[in-house]
PAROPA-158937 format. One record per residue (C-alpha): z, y negated, x negated; residue number from 1. Coordinates in steps of 0.05 Angstrom, whole numbers, always signed. Example, Ala and Ser with C-alpha at 12.3 -4.5 7.8 and 13.67 -1.06 7.14 Angstrom:
2
NODE     up  north   east   n
NODE   +156    +90   -246   1
NODE   +143    +21   -273   2
//
This chain:
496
NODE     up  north   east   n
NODE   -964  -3059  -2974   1
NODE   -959  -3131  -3002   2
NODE   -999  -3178  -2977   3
NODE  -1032  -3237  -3013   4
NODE  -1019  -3301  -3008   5
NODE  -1053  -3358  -2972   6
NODE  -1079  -3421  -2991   7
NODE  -1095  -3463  -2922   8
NODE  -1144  -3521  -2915   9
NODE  -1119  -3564  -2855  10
NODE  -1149  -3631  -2830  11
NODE  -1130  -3698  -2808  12
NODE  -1195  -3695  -2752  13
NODE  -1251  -3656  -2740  14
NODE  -1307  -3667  -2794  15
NODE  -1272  -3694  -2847  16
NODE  -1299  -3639  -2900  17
NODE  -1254  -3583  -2889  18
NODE  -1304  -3530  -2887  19
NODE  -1340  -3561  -2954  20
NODE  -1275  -3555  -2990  21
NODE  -1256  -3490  -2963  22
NODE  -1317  -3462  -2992  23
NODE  -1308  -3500  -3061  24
NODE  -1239  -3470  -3061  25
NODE  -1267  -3402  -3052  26
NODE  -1311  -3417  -3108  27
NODE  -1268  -3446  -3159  28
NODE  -1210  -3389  -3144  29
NODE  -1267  -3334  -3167  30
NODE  -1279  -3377  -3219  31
NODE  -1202  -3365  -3236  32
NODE  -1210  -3295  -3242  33
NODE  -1184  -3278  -3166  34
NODE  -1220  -3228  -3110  35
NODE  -1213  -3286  -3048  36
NODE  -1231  -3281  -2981  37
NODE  -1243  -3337  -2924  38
NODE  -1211  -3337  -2867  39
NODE  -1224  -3382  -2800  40
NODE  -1185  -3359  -2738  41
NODE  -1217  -3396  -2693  42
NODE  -1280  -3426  -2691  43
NODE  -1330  -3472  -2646  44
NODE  -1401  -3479  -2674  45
NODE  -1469  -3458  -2650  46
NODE  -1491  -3445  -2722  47
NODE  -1486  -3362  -2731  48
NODE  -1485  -3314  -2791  49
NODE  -1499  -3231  -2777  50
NODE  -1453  -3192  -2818  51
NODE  -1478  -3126  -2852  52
NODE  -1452  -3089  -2802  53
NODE  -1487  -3134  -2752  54
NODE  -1420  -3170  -2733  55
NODE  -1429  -3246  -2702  56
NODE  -1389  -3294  -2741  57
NODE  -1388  -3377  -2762  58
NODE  -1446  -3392  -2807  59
NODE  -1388  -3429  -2854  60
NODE  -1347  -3365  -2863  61
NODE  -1408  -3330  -2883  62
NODE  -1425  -3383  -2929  63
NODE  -1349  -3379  -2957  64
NODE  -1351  -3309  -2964  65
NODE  -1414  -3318  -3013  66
NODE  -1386  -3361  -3050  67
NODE  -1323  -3316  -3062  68
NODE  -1380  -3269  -3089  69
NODE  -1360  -3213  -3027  70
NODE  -1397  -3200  -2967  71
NODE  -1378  -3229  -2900  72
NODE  -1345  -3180  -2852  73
NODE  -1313  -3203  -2780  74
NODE  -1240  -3208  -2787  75
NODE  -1267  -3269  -2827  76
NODE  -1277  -3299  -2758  77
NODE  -1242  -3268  -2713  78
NODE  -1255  -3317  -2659  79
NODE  -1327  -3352  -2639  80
NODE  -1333  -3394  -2589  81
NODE  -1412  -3419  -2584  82
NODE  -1413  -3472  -2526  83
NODE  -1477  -3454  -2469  84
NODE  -1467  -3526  -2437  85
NODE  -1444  -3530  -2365  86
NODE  -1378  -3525  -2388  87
NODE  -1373  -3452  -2411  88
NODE  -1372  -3419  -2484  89
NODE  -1397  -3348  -2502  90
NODE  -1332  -3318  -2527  91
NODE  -1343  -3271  -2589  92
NODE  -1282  -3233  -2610  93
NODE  -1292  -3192  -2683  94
NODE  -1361  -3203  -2674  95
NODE  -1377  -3178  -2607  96
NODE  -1398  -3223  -2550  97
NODE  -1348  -3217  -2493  98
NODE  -1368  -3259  -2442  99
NODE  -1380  -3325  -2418 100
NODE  -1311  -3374  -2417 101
NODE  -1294  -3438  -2380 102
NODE  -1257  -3490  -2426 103
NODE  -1191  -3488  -2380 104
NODE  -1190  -3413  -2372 105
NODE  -1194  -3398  -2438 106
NODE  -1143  -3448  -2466 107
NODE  -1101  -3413  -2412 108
NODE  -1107  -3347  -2437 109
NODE  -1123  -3356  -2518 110
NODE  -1057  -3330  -2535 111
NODE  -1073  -3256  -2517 112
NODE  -1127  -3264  -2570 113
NODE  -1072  -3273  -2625 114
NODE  -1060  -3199  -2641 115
NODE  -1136  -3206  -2664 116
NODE  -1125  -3261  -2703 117
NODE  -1068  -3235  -2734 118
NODE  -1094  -3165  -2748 119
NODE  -1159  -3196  -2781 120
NODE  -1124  -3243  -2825 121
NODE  -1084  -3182  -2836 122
NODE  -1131  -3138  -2865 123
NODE  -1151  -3186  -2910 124
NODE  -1090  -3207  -2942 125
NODE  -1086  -3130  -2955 126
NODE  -1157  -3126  -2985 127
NODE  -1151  -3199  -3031 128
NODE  -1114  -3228  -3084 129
NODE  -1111  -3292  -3039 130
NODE  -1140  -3318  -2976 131
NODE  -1168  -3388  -2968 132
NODE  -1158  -3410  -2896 133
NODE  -1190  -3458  -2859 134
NODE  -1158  -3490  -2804 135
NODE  -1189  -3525  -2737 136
NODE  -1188  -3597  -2723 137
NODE  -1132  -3635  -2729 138
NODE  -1061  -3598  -2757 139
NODE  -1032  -3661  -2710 140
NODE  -1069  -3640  -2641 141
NODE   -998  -3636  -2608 142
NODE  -1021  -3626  -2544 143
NODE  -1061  -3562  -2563 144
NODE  -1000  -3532  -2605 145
NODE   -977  -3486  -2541 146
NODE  -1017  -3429  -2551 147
NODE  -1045  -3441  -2617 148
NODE  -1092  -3399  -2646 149
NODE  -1131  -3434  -2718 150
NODE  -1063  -3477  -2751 151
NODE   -993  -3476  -2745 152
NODE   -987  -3412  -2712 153
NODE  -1034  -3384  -2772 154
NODE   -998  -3424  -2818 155
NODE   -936  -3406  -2800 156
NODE   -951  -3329  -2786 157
NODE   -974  -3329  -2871 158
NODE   -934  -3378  -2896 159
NODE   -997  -3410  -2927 160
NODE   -986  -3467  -2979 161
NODE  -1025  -3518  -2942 162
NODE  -1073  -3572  -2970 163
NODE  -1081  -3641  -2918 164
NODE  -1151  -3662  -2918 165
NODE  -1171  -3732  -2893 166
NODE  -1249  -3766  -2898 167
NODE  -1240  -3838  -2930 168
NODE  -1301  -3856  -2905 169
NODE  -1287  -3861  -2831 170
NODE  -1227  -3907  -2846 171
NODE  -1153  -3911  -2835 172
NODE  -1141  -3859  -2891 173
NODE  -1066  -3873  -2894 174
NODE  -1060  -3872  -2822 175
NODE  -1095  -3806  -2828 176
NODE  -1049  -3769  -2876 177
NODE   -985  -3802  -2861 178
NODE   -988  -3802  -2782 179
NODE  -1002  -3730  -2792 180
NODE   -953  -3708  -2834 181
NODE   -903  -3753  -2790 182
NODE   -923  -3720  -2723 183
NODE   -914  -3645  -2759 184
NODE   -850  -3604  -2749 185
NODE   -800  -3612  -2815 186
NODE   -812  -3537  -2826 187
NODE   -890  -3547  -2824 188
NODE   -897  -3605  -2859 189
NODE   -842  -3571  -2909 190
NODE   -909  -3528  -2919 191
NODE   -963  -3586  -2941 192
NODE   -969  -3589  -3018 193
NODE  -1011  -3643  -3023 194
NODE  -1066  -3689  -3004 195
NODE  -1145  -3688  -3017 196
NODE  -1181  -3752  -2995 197
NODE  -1264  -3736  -2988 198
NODE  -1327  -3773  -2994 199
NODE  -1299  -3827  -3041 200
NODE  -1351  -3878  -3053 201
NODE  -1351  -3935  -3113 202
NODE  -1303  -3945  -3167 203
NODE  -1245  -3894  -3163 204
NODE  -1195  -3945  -3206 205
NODE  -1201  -3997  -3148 206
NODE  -1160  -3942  -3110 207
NODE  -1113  -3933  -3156 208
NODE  -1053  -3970  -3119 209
NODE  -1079  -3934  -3049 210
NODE  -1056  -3869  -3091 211
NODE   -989  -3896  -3114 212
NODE   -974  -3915  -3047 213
NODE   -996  -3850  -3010 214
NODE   -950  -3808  -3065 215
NODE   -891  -3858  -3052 216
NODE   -893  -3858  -2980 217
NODE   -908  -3779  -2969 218
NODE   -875  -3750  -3028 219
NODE   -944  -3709  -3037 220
NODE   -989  -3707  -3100 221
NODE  -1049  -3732  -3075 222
NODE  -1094  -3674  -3120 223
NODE  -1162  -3700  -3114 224
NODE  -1209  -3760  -3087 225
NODE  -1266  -3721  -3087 226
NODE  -1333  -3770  -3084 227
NODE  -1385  -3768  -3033 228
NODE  -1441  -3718  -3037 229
NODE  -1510  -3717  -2998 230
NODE  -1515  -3641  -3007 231
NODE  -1458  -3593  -3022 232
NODE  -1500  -3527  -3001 233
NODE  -1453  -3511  -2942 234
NODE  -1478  -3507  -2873 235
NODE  -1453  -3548  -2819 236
NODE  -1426  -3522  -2759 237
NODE  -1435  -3582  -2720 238
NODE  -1509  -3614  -2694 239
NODE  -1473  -3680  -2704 240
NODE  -1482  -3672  -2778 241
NODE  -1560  -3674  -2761 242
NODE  -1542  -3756  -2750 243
NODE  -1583  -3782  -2809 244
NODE  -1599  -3710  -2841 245
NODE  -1667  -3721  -2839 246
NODE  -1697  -3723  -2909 247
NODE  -1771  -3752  -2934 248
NODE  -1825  -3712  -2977 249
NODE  -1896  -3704  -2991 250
NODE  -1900  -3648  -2931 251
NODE  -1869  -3677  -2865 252
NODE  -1835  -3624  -2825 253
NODE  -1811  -3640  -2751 254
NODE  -1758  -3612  -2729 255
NODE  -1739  -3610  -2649 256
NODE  -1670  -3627  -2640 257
NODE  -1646  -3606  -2568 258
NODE  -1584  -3605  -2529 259
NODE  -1553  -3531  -2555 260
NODE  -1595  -3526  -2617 261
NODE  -1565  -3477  -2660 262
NODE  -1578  -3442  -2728 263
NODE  -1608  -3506  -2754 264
NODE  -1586  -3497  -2819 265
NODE  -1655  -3443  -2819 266
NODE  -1693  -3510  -2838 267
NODE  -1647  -3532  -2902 268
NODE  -1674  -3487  -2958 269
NODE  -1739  -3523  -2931 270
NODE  -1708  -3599  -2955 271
NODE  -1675  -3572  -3018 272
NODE  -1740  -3555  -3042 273
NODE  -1768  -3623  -3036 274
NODE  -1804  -3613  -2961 275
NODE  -1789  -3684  -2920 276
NODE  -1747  -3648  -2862 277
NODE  -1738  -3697  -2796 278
NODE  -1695  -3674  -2730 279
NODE  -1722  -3710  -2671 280
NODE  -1708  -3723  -2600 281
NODE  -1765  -3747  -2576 282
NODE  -1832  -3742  -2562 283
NODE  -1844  -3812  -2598 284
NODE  -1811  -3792  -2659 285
NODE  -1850  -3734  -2675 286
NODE  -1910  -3766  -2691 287
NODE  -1966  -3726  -2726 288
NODE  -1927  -3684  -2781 289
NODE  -1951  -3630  -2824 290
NODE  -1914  -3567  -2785 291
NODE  -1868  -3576  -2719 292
NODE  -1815  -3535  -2724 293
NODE  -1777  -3514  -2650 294
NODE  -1706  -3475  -2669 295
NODE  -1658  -3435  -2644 296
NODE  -1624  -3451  -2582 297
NODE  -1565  -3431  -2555 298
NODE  -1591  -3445  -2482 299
NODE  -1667  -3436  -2487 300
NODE  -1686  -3446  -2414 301
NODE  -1635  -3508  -2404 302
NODE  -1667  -3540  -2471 303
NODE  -1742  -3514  -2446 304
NODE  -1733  -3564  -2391 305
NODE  -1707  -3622  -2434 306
NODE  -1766  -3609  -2474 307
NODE  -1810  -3625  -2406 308
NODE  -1765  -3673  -2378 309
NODE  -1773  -3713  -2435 310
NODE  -1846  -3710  -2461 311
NODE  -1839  -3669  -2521 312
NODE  -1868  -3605  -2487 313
NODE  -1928  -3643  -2481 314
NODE  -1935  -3674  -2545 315
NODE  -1923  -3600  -2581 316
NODE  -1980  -3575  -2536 317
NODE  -2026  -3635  -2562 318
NODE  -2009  -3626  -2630 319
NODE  -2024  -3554  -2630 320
NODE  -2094  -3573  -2598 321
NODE  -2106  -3615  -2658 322
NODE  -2095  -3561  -2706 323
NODE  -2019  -3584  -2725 324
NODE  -1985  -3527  -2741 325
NODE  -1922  -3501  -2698 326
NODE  -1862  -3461  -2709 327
NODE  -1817  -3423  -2663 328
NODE  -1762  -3393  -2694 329
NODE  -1713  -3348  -2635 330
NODE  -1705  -3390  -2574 331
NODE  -1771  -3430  -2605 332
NODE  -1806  -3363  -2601 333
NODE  -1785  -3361  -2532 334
NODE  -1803  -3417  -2513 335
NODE  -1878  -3424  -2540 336
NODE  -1890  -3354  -2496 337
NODE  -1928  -3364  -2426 338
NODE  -1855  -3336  -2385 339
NODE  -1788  -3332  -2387 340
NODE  -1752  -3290  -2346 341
NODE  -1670  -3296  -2341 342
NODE  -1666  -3260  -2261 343
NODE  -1609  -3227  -2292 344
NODE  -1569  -3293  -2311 345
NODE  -1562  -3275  -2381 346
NODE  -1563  -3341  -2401 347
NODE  -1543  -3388  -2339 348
NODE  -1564  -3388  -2268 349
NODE  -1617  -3334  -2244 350
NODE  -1693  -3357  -2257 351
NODE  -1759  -3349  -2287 352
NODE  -1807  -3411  -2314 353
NODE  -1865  -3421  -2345 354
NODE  -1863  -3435  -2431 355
NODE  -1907  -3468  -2465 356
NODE  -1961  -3429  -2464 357
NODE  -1975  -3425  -2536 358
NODE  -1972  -3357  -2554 359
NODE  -1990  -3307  -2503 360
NODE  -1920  -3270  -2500 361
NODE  -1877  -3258  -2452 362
NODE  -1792  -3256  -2450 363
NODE  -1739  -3220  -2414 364
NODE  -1674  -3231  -2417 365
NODE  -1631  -3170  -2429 366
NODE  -1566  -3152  -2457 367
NODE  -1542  -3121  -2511 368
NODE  -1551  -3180  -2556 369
NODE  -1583  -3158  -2623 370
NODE  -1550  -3185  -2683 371
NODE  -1565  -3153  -2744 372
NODE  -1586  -3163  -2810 373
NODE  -1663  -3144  -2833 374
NODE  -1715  -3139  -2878 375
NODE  -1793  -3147  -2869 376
NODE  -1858  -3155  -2895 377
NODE  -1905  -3216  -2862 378
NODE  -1963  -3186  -2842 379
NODE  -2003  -3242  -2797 380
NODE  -2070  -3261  -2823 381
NODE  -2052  -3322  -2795 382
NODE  -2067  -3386  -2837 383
NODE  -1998  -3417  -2843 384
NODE  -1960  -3377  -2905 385
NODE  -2025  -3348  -2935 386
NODE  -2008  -3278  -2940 387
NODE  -1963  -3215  -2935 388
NODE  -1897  -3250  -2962 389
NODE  -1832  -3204  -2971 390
NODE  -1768  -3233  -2935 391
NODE  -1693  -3211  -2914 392
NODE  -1652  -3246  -2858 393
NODE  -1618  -3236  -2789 394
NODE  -1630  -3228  -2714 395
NODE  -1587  -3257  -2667 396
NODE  -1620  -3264  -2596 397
NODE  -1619  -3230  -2520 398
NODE  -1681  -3214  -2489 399
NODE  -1741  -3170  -2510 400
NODE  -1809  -3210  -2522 401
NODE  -1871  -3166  -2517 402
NODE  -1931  -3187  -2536 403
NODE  -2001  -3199  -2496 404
NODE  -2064  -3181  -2542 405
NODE  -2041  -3222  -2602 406
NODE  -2015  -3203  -2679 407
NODE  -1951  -3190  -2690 408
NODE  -1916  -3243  -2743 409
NODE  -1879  -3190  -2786 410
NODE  -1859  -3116  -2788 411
NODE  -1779  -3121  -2792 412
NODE  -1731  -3051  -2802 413
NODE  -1650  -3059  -2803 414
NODE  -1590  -3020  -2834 415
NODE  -1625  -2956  -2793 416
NODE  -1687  -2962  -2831 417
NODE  -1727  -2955  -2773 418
NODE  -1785  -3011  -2776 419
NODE  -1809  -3046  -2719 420
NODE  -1854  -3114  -2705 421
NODE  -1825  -3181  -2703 422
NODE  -1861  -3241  -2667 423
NODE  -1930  -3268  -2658 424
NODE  -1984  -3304  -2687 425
NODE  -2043  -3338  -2640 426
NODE  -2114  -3322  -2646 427
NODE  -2128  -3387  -2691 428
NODE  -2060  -3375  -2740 429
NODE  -2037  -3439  -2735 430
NODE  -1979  -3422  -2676 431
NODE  -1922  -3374  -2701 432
NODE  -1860  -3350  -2670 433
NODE  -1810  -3302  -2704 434
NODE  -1744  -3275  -2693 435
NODE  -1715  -3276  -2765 436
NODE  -1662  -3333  -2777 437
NODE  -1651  -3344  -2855 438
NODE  -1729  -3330  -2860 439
NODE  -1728  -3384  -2918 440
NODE  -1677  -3369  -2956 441
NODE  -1729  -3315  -2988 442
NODE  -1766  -3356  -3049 443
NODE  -1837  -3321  -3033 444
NODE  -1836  -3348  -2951 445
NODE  -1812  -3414  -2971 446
NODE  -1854  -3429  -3028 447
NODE  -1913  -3398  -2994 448
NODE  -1913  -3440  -2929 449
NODE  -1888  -3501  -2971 450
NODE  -1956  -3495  -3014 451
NODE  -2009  -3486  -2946 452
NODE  -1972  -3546  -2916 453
NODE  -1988  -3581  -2980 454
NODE  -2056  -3559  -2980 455
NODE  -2075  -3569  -2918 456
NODE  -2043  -3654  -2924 457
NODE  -2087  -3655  -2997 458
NODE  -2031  -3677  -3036 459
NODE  -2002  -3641  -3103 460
NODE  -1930  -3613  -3096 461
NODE  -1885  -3554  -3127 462
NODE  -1834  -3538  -3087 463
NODE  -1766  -3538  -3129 464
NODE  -1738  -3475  -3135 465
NODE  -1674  -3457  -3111 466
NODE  -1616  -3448  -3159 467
NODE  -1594  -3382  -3177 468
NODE  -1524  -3402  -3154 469
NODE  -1524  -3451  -3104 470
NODE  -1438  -3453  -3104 471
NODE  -1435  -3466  -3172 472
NODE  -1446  -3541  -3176 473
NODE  -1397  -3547  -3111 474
NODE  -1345  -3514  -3151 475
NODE  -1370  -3565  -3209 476
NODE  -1369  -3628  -3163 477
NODE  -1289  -3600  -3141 478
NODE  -1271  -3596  -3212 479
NODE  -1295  -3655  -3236 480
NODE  -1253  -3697  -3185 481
NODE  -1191  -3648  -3166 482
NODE  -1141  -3638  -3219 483
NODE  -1152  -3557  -3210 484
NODE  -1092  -3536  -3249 485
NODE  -1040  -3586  -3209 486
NODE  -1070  -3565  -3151 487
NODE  -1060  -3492  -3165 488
NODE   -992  -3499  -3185 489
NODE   -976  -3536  -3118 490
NODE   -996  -3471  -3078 491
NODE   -956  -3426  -3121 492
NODE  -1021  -3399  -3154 493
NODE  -1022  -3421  -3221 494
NODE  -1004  -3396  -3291 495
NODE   -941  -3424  -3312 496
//
């Protein structure tokens, strides 16, 4: 069978916008009449997606696959790593946690895990017109080339057209694209047709001789200088992009940022409709919001005792005894229960502690992680979203929390049908903890708790309403500075 071409979006560094570009890629190639699929063979983030078929994979991949208009499966992501601190990663191979991995182990054994990679980016260059791949880092990280697993050897492997990314804003662009493209092999820098610069800010024209210089001295078409952009609708895979994230509005939400936060991306829909949205890391900075939000975690009982060590536990505790509202979403849920119990070392070193004590659960820490996709009702007659609100989203957790003579937040069923109760609510309403990532995403839960938070400050505000295609103004911001049809002639994909 033939198999489709590939398009690959490599980097100069790490965060320089490759995921953002992948994903407008994706989009404007749809928009070009193709069926495209994303690929990342390797990936390190702590933000998480659940597939239909309740497959683990990078948040951006499922994001990608969305805005090809398809729905995310796992060879998109063959290869998860989600970092547990202490050194060690949870390894998750076609969406199936494998086990816990040291950083020198696995770059010792990676290569066995390329007959994945290589199957998965097989079977979709067998299902797809093209595949837009996203590469890892740096294309230049020359001391990680033995063993490769997310850009040359992929690159090579498809042949992909390749597209060099570098982020003006952090400086040095020319170093950037030249000292990579000088440190490649002939035959892989034979493969780069041409050069995107991102997050362009001020007049373009003043960079007009930066572009005649970069085309002379690298024999590339540089194909876009694509301008900065607050808000692009992709989700980060890195906390780091949380530095200066925070948004204001007329309903302050506080968002606790610990050590291995993860799925924080849960609170965006909240900003794009207008909510002020603030990640904080400590207890000074929390202040007296309108809701306290305490997220996902990746190591729940490690970032439990941060929250002690540093003073937040007890300023979430005094909030909630002057009526602030709280919200546990996952390892938040956890957390705000009266025990957790990890004897088994699910998650680290064998042990039990106290929570917070503000909902009277308790958790246990047991494999098989759940990960999969659901739908539910809210049911809590709690006061914070005002009602029995319809919603869809994920799971993605180890450990079973059972309640202790309190409400349960929602009734929740999966792909099986079979419904069951999610969370818990305290006697007063204003403490909630729930399972569900993605839980605002649905219009009625976001506009619903968006309105009581409102209320309850006395001021007048509408949440904005969320676009009924949140790609298509990223493919809109690529076109308007990327010279689309050059570009697609450079990868071999265009029309003559």
């Amino acid at each position: 069978m033939k198999l489709a071409p590939c398009v690959m979006v490599a980097g100069t560094a790490s965060g320089v916008g490759k995921s953002v570009i992948a994903t407008a890629l994706c989009r404007v190639l749809r928009e070009e009449g193709r069926s495209v699929a994303p690929f990342k063979a390797q990936n390190m983030s702590l933000n998480a997606a659940v597939t239909p078929d309740g497959r683990e994979i990078g948040r951006a991949q499922a994001a990608q696959a969305e805005a090809c208009g398809i729905a995310p499966t796992a060879e998109m992501n063959p290869v998860l790593l989600k970092p547990e601190g202490e050194g060690r990663s949870q390894l998750i191979v076609l969406g199936r946690a494998r086990r816990s991995v040291a950083p020198r182990r696995y770059w010792r054994d990676r290569s066995a895990l390329w007959p994945v990679v290589a199957g998965a980016l097989r079977t979709l260059r067998r299902g797809y017109d093209v595949v837009v791949i996203e590469g890892a880092g740096s294309l230049a990280e020359v001391n990680l080339w033995r063993g490769d697993l997310a850009n040359l050897r992929v690159m090579r492997a498809s042949d992909a057209r390749t597209l060099l990314v570098a982020d003006i804003e952090r400086g040095g662009v020319f170093a950037q694209l030249l000292g990579t493209l000088d440190l490649l092999p002939a035959r892989d820098r034979a493969r780069v047709r041409g050069l995107l610069i991102n997050r362009f800010r001020g007049d373009r024209s003043l960079f007009d001789a930066g572009l005649r210089y970069l085309r002379r001295a690298s024999g590339l078409p540089v194909l876009g200088v694509l301008p900065y952009a607050a808000d692009l609708a992709v989700p980060a895979e890195d906390s780091l992009s949380l530095d200066g994230a925070s948004v204001r509005g007329p309903v302050d939400i506080a968002v606790i940022r610990y050590p291995r936060i993860s799925n924080f991306d849960d609170l965006e829909p909240l900003a794009a409709a207008g909510a002020g949205v603030r990640y904080v890391a400590s207890a000074a900075g929390i202040g007296v919001p309108d809701l306290v939000v305490l997220p996902g975690s990746k190591a729940t009982i490690d970032d439990l005792e941060w929250l002690r060590a540093g003073g937040i536990a007890a300023r979430v505790r005094a909030l909630a005894d002057a009526g602030v509202p709280i919200l546990g979403i996952c390892g938040g849920l956890q957390m705000l229960g009266a025990a957790l119990d990890d004897r088994a070392g699910v998650e680290g070193p064998p042990r039990a502690v106290r929570g917070l004590g503000l909902l009277p659960v308790r958790t246990r820490f047991e494999l098989p992680k759940r990960t999969t996709p659901v739908n539910g009702v809210i049911g809590a007659p709690g006061a914070l979203f005002g009602g029995s609100l319809p919603f869809s989203g994920y799971e993605l957790h180890v450990g079973r929390t059972d309640r202790d003579g309190c409400a349960p937040f929602a009734s929740v069923s999966g792909p099986g049908g079979r419904a069951t109760l999610d969370g818990a609510v305290s006697l007063d309403g204003r403490v909630v903890g729930t399972y569900v990532h993605g839980l605002f995403t649905s219009t009625a839960v976001r506009v619903g708790l968006l309105r009581v938070l409102a209320r309850r400050r006395g001021v007048a505000f509408e949440p904005r309403d969320a676009p009924a295609d949140r790609y298509a103004a990223l493919g809109a911001w690529f076109r308007s500075s990327a010279d689309v049809p050059r570009l697609l002639r450079a990868v071999e994909l265009g029309r003559g």
